[in-house]
C-alpha positions as CSV (number, residue, x, y, z in Angstrom):
1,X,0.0,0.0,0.0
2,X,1.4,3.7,-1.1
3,X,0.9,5.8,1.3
4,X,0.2,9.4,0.4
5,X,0.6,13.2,2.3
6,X,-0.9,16.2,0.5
7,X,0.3,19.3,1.4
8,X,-1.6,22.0,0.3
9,X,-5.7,20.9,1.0
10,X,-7.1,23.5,-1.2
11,X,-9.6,23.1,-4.4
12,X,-7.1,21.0,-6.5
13,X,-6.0,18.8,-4.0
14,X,-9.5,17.7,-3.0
15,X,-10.3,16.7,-6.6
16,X,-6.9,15.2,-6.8
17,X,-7.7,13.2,-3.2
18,X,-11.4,12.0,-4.7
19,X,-9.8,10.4,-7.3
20,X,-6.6,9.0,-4.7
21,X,-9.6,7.3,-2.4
22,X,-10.0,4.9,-5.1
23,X,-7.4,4.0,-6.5
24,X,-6.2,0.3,-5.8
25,X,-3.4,0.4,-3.7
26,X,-3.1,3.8,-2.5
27,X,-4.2,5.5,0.8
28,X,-4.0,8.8,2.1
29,X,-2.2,8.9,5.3
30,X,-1.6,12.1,6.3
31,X,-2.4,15.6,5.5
32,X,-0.7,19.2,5.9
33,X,-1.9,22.7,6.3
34,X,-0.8,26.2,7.8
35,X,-4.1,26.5,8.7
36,X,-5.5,23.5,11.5
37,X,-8.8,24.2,10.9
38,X,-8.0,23.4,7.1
39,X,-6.4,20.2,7.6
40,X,-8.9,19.1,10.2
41,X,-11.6,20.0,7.8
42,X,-9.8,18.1,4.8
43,X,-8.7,15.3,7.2
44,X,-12.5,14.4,8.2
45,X,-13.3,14.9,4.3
46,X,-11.4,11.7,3.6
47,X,-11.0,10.2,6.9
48,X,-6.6,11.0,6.9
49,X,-5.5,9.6,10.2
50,X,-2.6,12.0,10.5
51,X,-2.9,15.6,10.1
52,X,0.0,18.3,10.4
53,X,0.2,22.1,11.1
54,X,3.4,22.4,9.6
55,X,5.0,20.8,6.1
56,X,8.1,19.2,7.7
57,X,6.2,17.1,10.0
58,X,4.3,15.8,7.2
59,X,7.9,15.6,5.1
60,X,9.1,13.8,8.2
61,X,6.2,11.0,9.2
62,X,6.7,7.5,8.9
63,X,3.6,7.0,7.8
64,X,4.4,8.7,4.3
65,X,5.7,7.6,1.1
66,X,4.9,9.8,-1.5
67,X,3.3,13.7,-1.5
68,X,1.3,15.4,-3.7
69,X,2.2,19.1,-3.7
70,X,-0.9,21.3,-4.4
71,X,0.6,24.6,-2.6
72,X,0.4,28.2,-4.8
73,X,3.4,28.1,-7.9
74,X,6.1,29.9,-5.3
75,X,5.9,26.9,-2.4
76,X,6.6,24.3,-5.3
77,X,10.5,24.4,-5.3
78,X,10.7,25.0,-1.3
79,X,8.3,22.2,-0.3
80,X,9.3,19.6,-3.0
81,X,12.8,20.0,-1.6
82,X,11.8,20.0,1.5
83,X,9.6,16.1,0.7
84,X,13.1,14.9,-1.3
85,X,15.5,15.6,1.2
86,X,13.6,13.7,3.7
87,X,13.0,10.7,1.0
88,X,9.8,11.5,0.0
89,X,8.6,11.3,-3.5
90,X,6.9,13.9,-4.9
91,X,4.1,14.7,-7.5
92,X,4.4,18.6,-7.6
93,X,1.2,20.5,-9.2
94,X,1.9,22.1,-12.5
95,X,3.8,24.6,-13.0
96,X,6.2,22.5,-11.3
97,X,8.2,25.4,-10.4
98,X,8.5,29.0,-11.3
99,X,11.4,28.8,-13.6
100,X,13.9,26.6,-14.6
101,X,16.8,27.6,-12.2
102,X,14.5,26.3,-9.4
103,X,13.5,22.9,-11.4
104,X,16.7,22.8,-12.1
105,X,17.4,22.3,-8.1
106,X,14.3,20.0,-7.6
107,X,16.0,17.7,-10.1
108,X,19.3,17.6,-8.7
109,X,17.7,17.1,-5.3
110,X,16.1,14.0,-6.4
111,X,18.3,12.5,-8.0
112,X,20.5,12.8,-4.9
113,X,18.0,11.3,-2.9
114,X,16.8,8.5,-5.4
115,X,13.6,10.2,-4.9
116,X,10.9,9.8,-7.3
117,X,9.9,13.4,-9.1
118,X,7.1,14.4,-11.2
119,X,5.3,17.4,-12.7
120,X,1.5,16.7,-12.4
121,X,0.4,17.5,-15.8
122,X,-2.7,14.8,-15.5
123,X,-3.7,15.6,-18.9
124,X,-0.6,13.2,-20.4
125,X,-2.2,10.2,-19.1
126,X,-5.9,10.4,-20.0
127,X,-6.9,8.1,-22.1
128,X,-8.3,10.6,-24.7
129,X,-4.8,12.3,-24.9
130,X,-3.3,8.4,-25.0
131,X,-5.7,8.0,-28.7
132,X,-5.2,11.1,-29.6
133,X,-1.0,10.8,-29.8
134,X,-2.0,7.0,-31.3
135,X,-3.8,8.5,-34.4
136,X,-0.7,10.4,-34.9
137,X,1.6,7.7,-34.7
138,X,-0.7,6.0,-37.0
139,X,-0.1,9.2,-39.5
140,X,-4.0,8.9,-40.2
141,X,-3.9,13.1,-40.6
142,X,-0.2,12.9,-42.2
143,X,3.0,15.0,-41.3
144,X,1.4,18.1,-38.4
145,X,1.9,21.5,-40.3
146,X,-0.3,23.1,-37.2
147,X,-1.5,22.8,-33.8
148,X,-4.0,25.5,-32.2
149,X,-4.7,25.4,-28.8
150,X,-6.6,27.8,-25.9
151,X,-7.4,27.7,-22.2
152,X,-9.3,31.2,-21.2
153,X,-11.7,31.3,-18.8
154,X,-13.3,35.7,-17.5
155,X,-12.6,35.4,-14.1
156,X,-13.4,38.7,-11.5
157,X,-10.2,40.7,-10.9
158,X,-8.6,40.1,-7.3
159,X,-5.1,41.8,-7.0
160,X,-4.6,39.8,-3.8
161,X,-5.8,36.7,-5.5
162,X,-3.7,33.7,-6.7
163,X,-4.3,34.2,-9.9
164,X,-3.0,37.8,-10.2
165,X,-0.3,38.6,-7.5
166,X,2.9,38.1,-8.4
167,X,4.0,37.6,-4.9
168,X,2.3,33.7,-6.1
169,X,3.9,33.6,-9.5
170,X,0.1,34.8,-10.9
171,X,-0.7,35.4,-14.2
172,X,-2.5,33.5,-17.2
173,X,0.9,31.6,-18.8
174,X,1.9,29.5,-16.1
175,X,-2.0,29.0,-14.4
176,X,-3.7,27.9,-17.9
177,X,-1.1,28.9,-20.6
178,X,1.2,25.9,-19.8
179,X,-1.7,23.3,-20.9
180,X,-1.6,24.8,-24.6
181,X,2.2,24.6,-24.3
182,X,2.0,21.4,-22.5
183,X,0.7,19.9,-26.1
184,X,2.7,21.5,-28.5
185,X,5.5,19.8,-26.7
186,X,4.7,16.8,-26.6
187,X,3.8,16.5,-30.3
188,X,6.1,18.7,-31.8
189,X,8.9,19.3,-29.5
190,X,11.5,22.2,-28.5
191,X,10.1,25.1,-30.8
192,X,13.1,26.9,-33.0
193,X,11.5,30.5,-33.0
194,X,8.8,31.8,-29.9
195,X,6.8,34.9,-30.1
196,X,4.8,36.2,-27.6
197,X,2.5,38.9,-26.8
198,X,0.6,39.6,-23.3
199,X,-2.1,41.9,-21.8
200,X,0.0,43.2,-18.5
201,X,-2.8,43.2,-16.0
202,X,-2.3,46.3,-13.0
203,X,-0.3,44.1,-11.1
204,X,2.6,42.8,-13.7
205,X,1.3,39.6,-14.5
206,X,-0.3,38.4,-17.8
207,X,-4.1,38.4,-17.9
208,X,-3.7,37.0,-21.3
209,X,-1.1,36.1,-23.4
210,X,-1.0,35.1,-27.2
211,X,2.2,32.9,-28.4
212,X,3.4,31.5,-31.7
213,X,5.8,28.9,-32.2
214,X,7.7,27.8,-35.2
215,X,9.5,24.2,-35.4
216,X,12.4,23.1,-37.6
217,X,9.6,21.1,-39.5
218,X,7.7,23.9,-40.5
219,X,4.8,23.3,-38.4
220,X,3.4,26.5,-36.1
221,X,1.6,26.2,-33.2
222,X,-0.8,29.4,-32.1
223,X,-1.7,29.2,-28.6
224,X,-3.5,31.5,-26.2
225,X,-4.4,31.8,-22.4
226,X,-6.5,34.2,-20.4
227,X,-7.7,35.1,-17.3
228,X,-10.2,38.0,-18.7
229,X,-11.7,35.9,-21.6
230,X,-13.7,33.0,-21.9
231,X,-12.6,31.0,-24.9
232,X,-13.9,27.2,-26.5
233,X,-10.6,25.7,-24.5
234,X,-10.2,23.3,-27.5
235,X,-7.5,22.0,-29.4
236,X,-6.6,21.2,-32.9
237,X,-3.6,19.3,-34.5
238,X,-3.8,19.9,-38.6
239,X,-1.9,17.5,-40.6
240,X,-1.2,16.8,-44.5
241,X,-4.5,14.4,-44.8
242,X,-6.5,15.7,-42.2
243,X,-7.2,17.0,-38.5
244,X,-7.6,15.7,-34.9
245,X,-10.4,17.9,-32.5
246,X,-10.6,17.5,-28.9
247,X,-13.6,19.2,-27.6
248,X,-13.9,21.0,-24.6
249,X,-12.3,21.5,-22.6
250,X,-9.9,20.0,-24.3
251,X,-7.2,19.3,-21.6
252,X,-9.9,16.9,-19.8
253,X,-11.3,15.7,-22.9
254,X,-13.5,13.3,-23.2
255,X,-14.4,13.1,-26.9
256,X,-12.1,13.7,-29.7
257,X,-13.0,13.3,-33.1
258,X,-11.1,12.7,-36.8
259,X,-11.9,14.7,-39.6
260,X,-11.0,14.5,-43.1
261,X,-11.3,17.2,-46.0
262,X,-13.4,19.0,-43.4
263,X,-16.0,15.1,-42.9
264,X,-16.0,13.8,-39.7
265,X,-14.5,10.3,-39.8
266,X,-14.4,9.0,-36.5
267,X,-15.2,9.8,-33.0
268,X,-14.2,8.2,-29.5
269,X,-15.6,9.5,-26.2
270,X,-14.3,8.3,-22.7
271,X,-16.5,8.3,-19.7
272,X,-15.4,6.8,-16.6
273,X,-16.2,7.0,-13.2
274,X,-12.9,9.2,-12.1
275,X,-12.2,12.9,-12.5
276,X,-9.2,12.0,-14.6
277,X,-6.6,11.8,-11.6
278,X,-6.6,8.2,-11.4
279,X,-4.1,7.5,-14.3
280,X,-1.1,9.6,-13.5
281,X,-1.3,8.5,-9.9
282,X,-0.9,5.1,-11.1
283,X,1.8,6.4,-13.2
284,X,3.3,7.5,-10.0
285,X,3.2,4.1,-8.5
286,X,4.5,2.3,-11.0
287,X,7.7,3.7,-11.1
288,X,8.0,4.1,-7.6
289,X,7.3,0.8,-7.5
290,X,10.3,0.1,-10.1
291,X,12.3,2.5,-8.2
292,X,12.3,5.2,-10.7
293,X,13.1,8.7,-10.2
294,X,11.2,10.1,-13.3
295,X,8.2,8.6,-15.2
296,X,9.5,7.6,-18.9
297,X,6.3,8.8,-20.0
298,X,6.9,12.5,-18.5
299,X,10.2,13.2,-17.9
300,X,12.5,15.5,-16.1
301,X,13.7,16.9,-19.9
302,X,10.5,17.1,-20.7
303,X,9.2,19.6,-17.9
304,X,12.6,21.0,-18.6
305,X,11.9,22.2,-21.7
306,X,8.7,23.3,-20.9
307,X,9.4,25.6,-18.3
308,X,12.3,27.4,-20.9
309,X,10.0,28.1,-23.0
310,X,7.8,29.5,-20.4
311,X,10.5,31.6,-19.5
312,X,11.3,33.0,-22.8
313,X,7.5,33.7,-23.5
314,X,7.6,35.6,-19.9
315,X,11.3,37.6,-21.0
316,X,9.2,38.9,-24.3
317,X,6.4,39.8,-22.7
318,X,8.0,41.5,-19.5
319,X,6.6,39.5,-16.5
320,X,9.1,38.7,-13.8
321,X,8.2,37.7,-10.1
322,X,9.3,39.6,-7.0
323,X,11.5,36.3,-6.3
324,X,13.5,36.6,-9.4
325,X,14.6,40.5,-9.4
């Protein structure tokens, strides 16, 4: 049995946790939270046993193996290390970190601690992203020449939220932007040219940003994110012979369908009865299990190159994070 710690009980960790619950093999054993009333409250959600008010007790009980991370963007780095260097493996919400000078420490950290390390982009492991990257293996729509991609949602405007201070790494990029990016990189790769436009919002960070990317292949991918507009949050990858759609919202799909000279092909849907969770946390305890520190399927490189081109898209548009002056 894998035993679990979540640090951070806020919104994402309790749909993360509903999907933990039933997972074969897995329990949740403990839970951590500046606030006690928080971890109390969390703890009594999912009957944890063991509840801490401060993230190195959690990093330091026996009765974990593993934590999920759900803490703002700016805890990731500190609290991952924190989990490593007391041999604890770690799923770390996405963005894994801030930039990639502090991934750059996680990964050193665990590999020094043969500590298991991985970014939770859940969106890699559904089965609807799984078809969807079969189909292109298959070269049913021929060589990509272009991917398009959104994730905007009009939220209210908080300064002292999550979402806009900088203080917590806010801004549209690296809350929904990285999603959009998240695909282009795993079907095209390291982009040769970035370009990048953002709407500054009072506080310095992007409320929206609008990026291109160009690959050695020729293909472009135009992606956008935004905390001020509500957009379809769908995705499609145009080929030689034809396109792949994955309907909203696209990075949780559950239908996708194959078009051809603009005629719908084929169409798969995926219903099930988890949140979508389920199948990177048994990702997670696989190669724990096999004594991994990084999942083959999402790797250390990968996140890697992720986060630099987060960072160059953040350089052109002129957000930086009170951290990183």
């Amino acid at each position: 049995m894998l035993k679990w710690g979540i640090i951070g009980p806020g919104k994402i960790s309790r749909k993360f946790c509903q999907d933990l619950i039933k997972v074969d093999g897995m329990t949740i054993s403990a839970v951590a939270s500046r606030s006690v009333d928080r971890a109390d409250k969390f703890a009594q959600e999912f009957n944890i046993p063991n509840k801490y008010d401060t993230y190195t007790q959690l990093a330091q009980s026996p009765h974990v193996d593993v934590v999920y991370i759900g803490t703002p963007h700016t805890f990731h780095k500190d609290h991952s290390i924190l989990c490593l260097t007391n041999k604890k493996h770690v799923l770390c919400e996405k963005p894994i970190a801030v930039n990639t000078s502090e991934l750059q420490a996680m990964i050193a950290c665990a590999q020094e601690n043969n500590c298991f390390l991985m970014e939770a982009i859940w969106t890699k492991f559904l089965p609807s992203f799984k078809k969807m990257q079969q189909l292109i293996s298959q070269e049913v729509i021929g060589e990509i020449k272009m991917i398009q991609a959104d994730f905007g949602f009009a939220g209210s405007y908080d300064p002292n939220s999550r979402l806009y201070n900088p203080k917590l790494a806010g801004g549209s990029l690296l809350d929904v932007g990285i999603y959009p990016l998240f695909l282009s990189h795993s079907l095209l790769g390291t982009p040769a040219t970035i370009h990048a436009l953002g709407n500054i919002s009072p506080t310095g960070v992007d409320a929206s940003a609008a990026i291109i990317l160009k690959y050695e292949s020729g293909a472009l991918a135009c992606l956008n994110s935004s905390l001020e507009a509500d957009t379809p949050i769908e995705a499609t990858i145009g080929g030689t012979k034809g396109f792949i759609k994955m309907h909203s919202r696209w990075h949780e799909s559950r239908k996708i369908t194959l078009h051809h000279k603009n005629e719908t092909i084929d169409s798969w849907e995926f219903h099930d009865e988890f949140l979508g969770y389920k199948y990177e946390i048994e990702e997670v305890g696989k190669c724990i299990q096999k004594g991994k520190v990084e999942s083959d399927r999402l790797t250390h490189h990968f996140s890697l190159n992720l986060m630099r081109t987060m960072d160059e898209i953040r350089r052109q548009i002129e957000v930086r994070y009170p951290m990183e002056q």
